[in-house]
N, CA, C and O of each residue as an XYZ file, in Angstrom:
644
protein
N     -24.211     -3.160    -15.925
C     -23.075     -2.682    -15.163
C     -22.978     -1.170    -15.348
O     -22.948     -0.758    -16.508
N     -22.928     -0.337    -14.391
C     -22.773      0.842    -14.171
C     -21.838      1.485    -13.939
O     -21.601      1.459    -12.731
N     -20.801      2.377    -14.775
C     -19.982      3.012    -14.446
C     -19.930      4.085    -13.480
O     -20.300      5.110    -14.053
N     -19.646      4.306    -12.304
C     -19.801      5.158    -10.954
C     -18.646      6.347    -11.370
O     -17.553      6.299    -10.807
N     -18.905      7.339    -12.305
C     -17.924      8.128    -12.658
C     -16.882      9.038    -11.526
O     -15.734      9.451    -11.691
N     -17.823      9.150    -10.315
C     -17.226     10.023     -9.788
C     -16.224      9.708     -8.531
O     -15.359     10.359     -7.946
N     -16.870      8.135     -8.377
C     -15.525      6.913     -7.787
C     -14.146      7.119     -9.327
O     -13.029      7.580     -9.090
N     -14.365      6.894    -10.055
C     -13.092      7.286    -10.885
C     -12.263      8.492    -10.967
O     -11.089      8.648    -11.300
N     -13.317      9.437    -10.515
C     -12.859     11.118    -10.386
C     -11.741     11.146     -8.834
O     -10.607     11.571     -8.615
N     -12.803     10.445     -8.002
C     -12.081     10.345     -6.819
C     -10.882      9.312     -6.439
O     -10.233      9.492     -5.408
N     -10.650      8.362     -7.203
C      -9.289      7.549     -7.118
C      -8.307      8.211     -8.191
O      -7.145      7.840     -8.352
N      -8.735      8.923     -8.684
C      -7.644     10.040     -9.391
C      -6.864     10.819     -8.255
O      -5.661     11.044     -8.395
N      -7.512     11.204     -7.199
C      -6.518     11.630     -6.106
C      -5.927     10.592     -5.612
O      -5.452     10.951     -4.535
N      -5.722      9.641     -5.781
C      -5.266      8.680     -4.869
C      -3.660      8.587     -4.884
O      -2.986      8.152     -3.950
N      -3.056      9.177     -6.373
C      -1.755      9.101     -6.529
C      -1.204     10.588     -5.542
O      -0.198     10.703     -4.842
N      -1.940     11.258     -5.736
C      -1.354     12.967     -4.901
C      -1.415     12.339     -3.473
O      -0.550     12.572     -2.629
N      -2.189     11.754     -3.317
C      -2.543     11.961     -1.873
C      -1.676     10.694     -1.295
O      -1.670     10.683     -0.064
N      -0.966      9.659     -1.886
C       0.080      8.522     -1.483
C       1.157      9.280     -1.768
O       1.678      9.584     -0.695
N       1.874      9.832     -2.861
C       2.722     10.850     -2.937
C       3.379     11.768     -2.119
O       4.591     11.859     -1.924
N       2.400     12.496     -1.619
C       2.436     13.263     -0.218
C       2.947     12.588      0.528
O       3.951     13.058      1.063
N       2.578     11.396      0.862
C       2.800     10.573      2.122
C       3.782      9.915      1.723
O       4.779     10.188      2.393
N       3.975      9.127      0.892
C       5.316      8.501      0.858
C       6.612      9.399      0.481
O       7.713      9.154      0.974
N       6.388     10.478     -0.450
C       7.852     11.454     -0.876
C       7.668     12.583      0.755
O       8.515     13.445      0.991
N       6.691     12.396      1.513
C       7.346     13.211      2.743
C       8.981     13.055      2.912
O       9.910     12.511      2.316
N       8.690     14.141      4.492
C      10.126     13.847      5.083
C      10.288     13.019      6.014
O      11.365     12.728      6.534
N       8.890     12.452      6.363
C       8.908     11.397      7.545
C       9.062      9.753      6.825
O       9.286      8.686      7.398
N       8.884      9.989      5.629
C       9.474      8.393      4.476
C      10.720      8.712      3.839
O      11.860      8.872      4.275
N      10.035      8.781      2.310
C      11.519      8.925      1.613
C      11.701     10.140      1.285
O      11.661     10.244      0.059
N      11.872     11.052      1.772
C      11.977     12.310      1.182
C      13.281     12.145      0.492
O      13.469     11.814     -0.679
N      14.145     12.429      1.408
C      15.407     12.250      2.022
C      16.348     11.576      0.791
O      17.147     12.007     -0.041
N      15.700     10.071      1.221
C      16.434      8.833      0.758
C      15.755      9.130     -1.499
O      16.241      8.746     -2.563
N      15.150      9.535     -1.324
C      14.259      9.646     -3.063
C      15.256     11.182     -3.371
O      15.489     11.202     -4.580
N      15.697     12.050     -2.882
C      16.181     12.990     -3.251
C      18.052     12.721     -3.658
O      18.773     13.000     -4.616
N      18.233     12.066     -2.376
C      19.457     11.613     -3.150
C      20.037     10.715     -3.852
O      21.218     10.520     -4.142
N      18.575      9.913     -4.223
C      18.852      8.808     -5.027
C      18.520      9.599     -6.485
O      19.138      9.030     -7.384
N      18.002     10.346     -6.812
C      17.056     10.732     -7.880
C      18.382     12.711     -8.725
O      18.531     13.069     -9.893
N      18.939     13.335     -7.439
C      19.839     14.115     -7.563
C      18.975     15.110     -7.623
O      19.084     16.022     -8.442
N      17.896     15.016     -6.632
C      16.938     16.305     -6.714
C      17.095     16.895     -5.329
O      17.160     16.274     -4.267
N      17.140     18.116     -5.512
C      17.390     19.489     -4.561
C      16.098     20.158     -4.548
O      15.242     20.230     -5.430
N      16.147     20.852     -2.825
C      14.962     21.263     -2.306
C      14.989     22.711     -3.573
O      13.921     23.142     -4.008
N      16.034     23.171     -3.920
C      15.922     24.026     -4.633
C      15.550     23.919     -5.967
O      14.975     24.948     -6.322
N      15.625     23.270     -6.659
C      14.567     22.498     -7.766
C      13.514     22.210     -7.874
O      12.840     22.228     -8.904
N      13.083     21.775     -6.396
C      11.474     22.002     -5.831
C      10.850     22.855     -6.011
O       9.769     22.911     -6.597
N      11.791     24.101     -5.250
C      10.379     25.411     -5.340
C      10.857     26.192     -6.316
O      10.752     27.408     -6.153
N      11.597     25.590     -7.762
C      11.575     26.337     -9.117
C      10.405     25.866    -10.000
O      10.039     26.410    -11.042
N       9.765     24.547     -9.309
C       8.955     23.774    -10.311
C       7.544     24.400    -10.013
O       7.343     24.758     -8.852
N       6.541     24.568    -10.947
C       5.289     24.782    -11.229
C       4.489     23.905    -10.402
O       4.203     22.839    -10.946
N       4.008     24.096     -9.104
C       3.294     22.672     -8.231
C       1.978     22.851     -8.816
O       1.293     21.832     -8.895
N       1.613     23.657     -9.133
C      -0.087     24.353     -9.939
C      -0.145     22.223    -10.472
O      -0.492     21.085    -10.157
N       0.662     23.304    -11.671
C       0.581     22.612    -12.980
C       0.725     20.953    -13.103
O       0.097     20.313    -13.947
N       2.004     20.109    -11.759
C       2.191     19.273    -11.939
C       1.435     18.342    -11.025
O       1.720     17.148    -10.934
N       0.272     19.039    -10.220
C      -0.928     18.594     -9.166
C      -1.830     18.600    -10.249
O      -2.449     17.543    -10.127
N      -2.114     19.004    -10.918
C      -3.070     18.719    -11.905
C      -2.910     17.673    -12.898
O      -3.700     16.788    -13.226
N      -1.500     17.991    -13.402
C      -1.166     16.733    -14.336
C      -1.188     15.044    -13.339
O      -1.299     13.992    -13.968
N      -1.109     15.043    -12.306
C      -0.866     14.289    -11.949
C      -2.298     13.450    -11.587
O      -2.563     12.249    -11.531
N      -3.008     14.565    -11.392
C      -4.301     14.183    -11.009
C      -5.375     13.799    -12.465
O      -6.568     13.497    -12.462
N      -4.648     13.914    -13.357
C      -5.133     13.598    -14.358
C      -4.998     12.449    -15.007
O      -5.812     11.983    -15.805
N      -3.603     11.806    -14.559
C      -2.435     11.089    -15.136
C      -3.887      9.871    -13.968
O      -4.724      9.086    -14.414
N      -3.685     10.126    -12.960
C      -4.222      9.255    -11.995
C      -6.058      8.571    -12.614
O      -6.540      7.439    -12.660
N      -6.516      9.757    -12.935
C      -7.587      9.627    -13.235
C      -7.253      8.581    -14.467
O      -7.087      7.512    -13.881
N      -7.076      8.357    -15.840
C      -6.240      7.560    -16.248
C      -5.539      6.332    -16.111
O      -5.313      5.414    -16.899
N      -5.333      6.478    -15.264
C      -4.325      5.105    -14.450
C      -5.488      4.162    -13.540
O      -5.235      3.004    -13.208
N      -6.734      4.821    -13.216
C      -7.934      4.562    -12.838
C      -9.113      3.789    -13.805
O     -10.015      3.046    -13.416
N      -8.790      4.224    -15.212
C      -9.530      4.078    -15.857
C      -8.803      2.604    -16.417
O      -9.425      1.545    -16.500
N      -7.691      2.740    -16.694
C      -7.039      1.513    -17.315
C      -6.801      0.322    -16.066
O      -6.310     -0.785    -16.289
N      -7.285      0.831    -14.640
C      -7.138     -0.782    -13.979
C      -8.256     -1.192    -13.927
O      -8.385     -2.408    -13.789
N      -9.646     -0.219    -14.028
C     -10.489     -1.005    -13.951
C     -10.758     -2.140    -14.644
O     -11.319     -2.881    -13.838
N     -10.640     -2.860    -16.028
C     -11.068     -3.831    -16.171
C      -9.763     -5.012    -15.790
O      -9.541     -6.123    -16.273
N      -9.393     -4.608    -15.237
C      -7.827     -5.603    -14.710
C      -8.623     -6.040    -13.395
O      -8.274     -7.143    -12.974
N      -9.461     -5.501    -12.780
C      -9.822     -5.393    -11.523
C     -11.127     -5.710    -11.013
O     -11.604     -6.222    -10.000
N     -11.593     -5.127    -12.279
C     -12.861     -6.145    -12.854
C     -13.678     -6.710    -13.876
O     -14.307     -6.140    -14.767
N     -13.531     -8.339    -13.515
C     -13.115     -9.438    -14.032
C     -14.861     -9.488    -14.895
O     -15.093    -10.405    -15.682
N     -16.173     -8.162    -14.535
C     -17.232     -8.717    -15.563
C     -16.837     -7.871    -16.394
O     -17.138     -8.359    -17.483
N     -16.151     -6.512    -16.626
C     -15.669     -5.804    -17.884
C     -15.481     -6.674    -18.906
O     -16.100     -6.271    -19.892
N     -14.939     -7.624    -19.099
C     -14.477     -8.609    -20.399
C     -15.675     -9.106    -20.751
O     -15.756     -8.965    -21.971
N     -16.841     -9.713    -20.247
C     -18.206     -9.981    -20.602
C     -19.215     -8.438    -21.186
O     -19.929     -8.098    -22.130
N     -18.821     -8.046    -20.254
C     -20.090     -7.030    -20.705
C     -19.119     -6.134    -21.946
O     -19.706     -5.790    -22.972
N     -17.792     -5.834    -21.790
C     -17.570     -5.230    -23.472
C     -17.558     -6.831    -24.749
O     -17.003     -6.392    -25.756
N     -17.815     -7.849    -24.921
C     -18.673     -8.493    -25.429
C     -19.853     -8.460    -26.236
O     -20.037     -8.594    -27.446
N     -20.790     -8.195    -25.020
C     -22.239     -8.311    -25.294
C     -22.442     -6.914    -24.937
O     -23.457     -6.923    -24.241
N     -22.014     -5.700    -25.041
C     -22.426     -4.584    -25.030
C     -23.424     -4.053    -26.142
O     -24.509     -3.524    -25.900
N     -22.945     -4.253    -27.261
C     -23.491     -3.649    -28.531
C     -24.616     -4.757    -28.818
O     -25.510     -4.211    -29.465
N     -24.888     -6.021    -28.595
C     -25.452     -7.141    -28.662
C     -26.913     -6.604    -28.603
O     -27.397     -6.777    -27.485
N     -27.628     -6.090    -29.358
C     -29.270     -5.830    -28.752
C     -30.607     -6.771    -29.245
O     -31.828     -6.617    -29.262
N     -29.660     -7.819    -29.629
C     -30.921     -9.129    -29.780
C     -31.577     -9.343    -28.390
O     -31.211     -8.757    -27.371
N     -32.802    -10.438    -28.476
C     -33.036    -10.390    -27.086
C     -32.708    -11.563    -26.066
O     -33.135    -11.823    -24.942
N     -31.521    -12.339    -27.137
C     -30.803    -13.630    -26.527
C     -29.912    -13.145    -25.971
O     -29.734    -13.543    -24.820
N     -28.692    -11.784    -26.673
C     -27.404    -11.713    -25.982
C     -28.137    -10.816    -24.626
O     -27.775    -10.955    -23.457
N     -28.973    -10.107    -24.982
C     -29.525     -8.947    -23.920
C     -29.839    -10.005    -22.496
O     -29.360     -9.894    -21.368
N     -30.652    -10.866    -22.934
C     -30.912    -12.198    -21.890
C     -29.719    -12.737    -20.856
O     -29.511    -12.766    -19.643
N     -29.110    -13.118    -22.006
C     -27.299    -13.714    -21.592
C     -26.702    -12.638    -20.604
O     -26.045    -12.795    -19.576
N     -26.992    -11.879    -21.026
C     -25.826    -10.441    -19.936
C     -26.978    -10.295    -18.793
O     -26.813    -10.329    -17.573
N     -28.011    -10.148    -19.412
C     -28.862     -9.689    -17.743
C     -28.700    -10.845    -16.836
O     -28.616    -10.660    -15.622
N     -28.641    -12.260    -17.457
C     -28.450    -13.699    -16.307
C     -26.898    -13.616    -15.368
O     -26.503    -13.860    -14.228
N     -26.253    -13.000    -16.947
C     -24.779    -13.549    -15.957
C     -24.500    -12.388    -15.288
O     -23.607    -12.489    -14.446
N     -25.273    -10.752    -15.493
C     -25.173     -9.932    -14.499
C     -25.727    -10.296    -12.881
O     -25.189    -10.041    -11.803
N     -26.886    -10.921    -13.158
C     -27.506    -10.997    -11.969
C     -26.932    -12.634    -11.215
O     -27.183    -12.953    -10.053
N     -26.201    -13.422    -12.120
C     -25.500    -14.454    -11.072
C     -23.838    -14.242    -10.867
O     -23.192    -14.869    -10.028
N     -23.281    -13.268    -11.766
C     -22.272    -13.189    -11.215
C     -21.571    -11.840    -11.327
O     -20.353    -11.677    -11.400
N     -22.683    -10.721    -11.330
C     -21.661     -9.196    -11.273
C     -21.303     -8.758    -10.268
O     -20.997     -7.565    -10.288
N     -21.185     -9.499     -8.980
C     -20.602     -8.941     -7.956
C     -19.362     -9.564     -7.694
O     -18.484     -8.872     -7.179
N     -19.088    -10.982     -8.010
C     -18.058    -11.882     -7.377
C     -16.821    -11.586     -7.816
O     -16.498    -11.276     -8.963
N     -15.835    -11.739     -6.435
C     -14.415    -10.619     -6.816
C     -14.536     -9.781     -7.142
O     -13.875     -9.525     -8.149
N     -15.757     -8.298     -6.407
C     -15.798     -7.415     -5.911
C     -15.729     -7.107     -4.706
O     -16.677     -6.586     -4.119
N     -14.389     -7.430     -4.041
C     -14.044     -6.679     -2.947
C     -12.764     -5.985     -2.857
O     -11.916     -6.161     -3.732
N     -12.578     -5.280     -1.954
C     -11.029     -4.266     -1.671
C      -9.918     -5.494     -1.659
O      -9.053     -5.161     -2.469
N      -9.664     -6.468     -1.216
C      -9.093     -7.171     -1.274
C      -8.356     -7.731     -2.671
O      -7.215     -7.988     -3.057
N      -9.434     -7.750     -3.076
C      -9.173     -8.456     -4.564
C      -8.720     -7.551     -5.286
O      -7.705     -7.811     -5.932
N      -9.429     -6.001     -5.417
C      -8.508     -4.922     -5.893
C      -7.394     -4.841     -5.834
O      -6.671     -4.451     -6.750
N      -6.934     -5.304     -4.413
C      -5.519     -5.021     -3.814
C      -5.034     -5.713     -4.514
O      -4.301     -5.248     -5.387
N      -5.248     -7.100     -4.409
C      -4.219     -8.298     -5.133
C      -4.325     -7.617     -6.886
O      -3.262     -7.832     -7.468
N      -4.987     -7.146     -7.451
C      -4.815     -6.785     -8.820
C      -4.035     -6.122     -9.106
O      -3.378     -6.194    -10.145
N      -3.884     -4.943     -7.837
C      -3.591     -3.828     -8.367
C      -1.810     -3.759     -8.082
O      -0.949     -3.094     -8.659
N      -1.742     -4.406     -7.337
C      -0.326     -5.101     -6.770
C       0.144     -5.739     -7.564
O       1.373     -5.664     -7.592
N      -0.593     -6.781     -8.720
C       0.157     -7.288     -9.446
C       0.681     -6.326    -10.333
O       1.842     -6.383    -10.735
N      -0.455     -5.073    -10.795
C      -0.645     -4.943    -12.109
C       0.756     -3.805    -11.513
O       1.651     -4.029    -12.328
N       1.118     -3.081    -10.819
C       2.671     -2.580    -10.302
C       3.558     -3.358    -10.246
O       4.554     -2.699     -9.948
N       3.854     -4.517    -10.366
C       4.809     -5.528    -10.991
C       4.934     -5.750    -12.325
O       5.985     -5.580    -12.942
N       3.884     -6.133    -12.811
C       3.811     -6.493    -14.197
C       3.878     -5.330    -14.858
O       4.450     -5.639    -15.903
N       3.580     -3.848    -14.905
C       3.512     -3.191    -15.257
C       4.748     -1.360    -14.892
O       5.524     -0.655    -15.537
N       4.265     -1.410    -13.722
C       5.192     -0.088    -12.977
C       6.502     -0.514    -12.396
O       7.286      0.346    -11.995
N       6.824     -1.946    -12.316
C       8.369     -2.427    -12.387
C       9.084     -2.207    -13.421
O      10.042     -1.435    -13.456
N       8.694     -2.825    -14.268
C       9.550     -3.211    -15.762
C      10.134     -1.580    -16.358
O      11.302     -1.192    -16.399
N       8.782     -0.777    -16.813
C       8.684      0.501    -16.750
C       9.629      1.160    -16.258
O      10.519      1.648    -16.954
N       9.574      1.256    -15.127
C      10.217      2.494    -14.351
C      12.066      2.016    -14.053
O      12.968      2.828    -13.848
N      12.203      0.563    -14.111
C      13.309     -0.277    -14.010
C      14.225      0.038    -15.297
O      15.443      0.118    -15.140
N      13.693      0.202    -16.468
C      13.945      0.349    -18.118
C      14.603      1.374    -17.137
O      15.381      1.214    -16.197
N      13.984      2.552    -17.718
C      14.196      4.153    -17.401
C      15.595      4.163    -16.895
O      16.721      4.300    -17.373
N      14.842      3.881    -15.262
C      16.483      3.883    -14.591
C      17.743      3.338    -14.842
O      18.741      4.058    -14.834
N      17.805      2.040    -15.084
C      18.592      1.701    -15.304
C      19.731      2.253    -16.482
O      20.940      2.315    -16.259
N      19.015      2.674    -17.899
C      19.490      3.750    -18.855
C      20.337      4.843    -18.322
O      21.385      5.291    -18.787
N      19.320      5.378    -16.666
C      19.823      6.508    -16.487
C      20.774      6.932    -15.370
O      21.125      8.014    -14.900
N      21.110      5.380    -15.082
C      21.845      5.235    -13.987
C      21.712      5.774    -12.768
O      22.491      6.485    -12.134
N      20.261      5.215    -12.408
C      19.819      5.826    -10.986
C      19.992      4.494     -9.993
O      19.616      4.878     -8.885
N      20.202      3.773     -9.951
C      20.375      2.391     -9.565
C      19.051      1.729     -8.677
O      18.045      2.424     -8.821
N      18.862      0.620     -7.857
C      18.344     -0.213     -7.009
C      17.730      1.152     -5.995
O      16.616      1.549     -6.336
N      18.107      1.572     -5.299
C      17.293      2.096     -4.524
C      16.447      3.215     -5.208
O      15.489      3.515     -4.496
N      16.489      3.707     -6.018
C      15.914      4.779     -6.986
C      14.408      4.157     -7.254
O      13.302      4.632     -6.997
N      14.788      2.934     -7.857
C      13.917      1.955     -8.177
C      12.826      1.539     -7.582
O      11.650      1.575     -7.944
N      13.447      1.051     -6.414
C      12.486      0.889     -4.897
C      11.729      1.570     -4.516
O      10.719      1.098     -3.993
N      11.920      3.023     -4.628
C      11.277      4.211     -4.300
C      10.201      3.998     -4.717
O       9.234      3.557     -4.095
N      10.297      4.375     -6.114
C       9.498      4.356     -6.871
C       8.176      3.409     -7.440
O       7.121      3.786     -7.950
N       8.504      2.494     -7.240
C       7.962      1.437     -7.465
C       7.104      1.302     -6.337
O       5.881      1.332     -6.471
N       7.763      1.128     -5.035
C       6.830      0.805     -4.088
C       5.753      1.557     -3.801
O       4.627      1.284     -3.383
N       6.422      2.772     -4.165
C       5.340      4.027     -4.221
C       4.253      3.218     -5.233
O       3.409      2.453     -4.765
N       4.355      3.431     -6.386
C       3.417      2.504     -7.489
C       2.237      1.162     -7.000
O       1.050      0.932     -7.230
N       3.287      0.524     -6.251
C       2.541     -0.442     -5.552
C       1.750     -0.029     -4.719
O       0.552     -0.307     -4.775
N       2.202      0.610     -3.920
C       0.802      1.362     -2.634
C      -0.321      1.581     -3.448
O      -1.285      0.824     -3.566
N      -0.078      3.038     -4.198
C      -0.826      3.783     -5.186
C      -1.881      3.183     -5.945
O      -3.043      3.589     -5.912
N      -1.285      1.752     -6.957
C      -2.493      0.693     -7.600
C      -2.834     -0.431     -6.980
O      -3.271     -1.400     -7.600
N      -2.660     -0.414     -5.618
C      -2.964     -1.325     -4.893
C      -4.574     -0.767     -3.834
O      -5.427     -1.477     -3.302
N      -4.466      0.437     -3.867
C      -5.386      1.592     -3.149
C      -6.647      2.110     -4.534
O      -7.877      2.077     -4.540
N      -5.901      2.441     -5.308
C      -6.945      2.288     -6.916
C      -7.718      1.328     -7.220
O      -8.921      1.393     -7.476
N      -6.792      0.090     -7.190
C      -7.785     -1.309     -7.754
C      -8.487     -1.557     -6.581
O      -9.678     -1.815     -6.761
N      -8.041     -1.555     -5.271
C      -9.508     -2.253     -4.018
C     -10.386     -0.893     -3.773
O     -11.020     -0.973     -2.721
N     -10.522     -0.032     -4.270
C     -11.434      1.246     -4.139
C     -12.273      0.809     -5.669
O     -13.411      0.385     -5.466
N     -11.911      0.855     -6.919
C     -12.368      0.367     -7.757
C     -13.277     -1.203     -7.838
O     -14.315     -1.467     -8.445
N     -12.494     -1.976     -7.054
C     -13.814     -3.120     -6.971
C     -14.319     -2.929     -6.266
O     -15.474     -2.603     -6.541
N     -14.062     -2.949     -5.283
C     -15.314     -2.535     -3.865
C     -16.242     -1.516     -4.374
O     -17.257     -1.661     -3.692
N     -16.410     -0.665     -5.122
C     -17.202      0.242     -5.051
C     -17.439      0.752     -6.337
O     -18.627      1.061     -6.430
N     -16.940      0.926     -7.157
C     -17.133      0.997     -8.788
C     -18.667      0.108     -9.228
O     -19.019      0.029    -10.405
């Protein structure tokens, strides 16, 4: 199994580039600003350099940790990775070649990556708010954003990883 590094480099944009599109003004700009108590003037005090990079980093990251959520031979092959007898070496080359492709498609990403924004970027981001009294629609925002975002990560990651 081959790690395709620069498919990981490139679903690191995937959060900037859903971001854009969903915190527009043609989605939630609007509706995320006054749920959240953020002003256009707070906008252009903030460092965009700095927080396009972090973000794109954060993503790259967030890339790295769905892949084995997403794919299902990661759990075999970190196993028999270190294994250099010539039984386990045997074992991984068979079950590479009868089953390292299956539930590799965009689809299946999707469904992973969709869960893994429930199980994961709900609870999360739900904690937070709720503490901070941003309520239900704050939430929504956010989240759904999340959902797009690792739903576009994980079917780019199986399909093509």
């Amino acid at each position: 199994m081959e790690l395709k590094f620069y498919l990981v480099l490139a679903t690191g944009l995937i959060p900037l580039l859903v971001g854009m599109i969903w915190y527009s003004k043609a989605l939630f700009a609007n509706a995320w600003m006054q749920a959240s108590g953020m002003t256009e003037e707070k906008g252009k005090s903030m460092n965009m350099i700095v927080i396009f990079i972090l973000v794109y980093v954060f993503g790259i990251m967030l890339s790295m940790a769905l892949m084995p959520i997403v794919i299902h031979q990661m759990g075999v092959f970190s196993v028999f990775a270190d294994d250099k007898t010539p039984e386990g070496q045997a074992y991984l080359k068979h079950f590479f070649d009868t089953y390292g492709t299956r539930y590799r498609t965009f689809k299946h990403g999707v469904f992973h990556g969709v869960l893994s924004s429930i199980f994961f970027a709900l609870p999360v981001i739900a904690v937070g708010s709720l503490f901070e009294a941003k309520g239900w629609k704050y939430i929504a925002i956010h989240v759904g954003y999340w959902m797009v975002t690792f739903a576009l990560i994980g079917g780019v990651i199986s399909q093509f990883v």
